[in-house]
C-alpha positions in Angstrom: -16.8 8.7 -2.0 -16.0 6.3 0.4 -12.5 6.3 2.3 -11.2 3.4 0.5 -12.3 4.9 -2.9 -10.3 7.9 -1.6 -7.5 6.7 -0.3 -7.1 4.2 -3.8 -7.5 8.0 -6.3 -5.0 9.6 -3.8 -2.9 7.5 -4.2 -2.8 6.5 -8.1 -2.5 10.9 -8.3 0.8 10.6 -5.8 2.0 7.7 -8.3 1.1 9.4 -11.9 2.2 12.6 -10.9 5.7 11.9 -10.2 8.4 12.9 -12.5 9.1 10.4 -15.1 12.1 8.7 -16.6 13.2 10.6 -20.1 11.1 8.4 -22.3 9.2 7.2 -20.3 5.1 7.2 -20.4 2.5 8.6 -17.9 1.2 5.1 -18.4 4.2 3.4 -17.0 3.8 5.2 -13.5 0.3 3.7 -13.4 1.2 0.1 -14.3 4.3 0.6 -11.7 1.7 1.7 -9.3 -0.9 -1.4 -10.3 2.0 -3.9 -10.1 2.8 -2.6 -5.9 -0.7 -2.4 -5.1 -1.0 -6.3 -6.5 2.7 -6.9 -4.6 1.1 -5.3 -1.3 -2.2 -7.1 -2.0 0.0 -10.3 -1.4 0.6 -9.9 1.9 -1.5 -10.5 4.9 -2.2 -9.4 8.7 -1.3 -12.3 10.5 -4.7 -11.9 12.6 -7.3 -10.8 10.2 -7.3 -13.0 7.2 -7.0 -10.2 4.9 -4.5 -8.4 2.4 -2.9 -5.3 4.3 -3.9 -2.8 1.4 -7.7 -4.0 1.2 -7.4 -3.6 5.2 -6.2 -0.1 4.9 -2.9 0.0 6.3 -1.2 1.6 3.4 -1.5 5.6 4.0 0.6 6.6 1.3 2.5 4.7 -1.3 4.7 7.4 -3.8 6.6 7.0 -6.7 9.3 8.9 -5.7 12.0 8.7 -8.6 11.6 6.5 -11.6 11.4 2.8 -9.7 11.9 3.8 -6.3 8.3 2.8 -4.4 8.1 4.5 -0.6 5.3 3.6 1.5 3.9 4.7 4.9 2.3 2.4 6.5 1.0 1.2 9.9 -0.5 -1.6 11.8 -3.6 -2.6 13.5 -2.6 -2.4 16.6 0.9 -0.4 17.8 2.3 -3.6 19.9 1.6 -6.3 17.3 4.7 -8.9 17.7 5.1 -9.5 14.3 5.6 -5.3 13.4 9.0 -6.6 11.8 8.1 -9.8 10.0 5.0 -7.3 8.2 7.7 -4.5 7.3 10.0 -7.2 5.4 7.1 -9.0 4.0 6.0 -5.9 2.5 9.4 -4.3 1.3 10.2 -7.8 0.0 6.9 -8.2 -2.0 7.3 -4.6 -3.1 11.1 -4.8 -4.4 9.7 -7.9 -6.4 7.4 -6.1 -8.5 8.3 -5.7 -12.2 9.9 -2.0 -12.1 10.9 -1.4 -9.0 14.7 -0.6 -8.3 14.2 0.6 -4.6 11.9 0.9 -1.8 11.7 2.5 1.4 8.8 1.0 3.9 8.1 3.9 7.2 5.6 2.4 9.8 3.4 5.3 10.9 0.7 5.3 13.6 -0.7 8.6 12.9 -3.8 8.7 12.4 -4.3 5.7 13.9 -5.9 2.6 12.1 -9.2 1.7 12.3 -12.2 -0.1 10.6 -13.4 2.8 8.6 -9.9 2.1 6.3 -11.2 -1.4 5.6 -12.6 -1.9 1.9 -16.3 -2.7 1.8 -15.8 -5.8 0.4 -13.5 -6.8 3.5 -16.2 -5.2 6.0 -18.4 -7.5 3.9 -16.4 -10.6 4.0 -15.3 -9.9 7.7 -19.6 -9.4 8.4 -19.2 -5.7 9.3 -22.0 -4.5 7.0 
């Protein structure tokens, strides 16, 4: 299994097995979950052209009570200028996302990035395979 295959099943399990709303389906906390990733998949390092979740700065994204989205995250480099701007880009593209009510964005730099997080089809695109 690679690490992106890895990372993408541990998440889904944080998101599916989260306590639900009373009525609610198992299915919903998947489509919630689909509907961030595709949010997160919308924003984009400012120095490689490439989504932040394909790149593997998400470490953990959890579904923490019905709607409420938090997400660790990091950088590719600790002194990146922008740090900010990426934060609010993400918790704005996040809190946009049919069925969220909340969300909390933590930047983390342990472990520390690096290439092995990328997706092969970025390492692909990027010509590191």
């Amino acid at each position: 299994m690679t690490a992106m295959q890895d990372r993408d099943s541990n998440l889904a399990l944080a998101a599916a097995t989260n306590q639900q709303e009373p009525g609610r389906h198992a299915g919903d906390a998947g489509e919630l979950t689909d509907g961030v990733v595709a949010a997160l998949r919308s924003v984009f390092d400012p120095e490689i052209p490439v989504n932040i979740y394909d790149l593997g700065l998400i470490y953990r994204l959890t579904l923490s009570r019905p709607g409420f989205v938090e997400i660790d995250m990091t950088l590719t480099a600790p002194g990146c200028p922008v740090a900010g701007d990426i934060v609010k880009s993400v918790e704005q593209a996040v809190q946009d996302a049919e069925g969220v009510s909340g969300v909390k964005v933590t930047l983390v730099f342990e472990p520390p990035w690096d290439k092995s997080r990328m997706s092969d089809d970025v390492k692909l695109e990027l010509g590191l395979l």
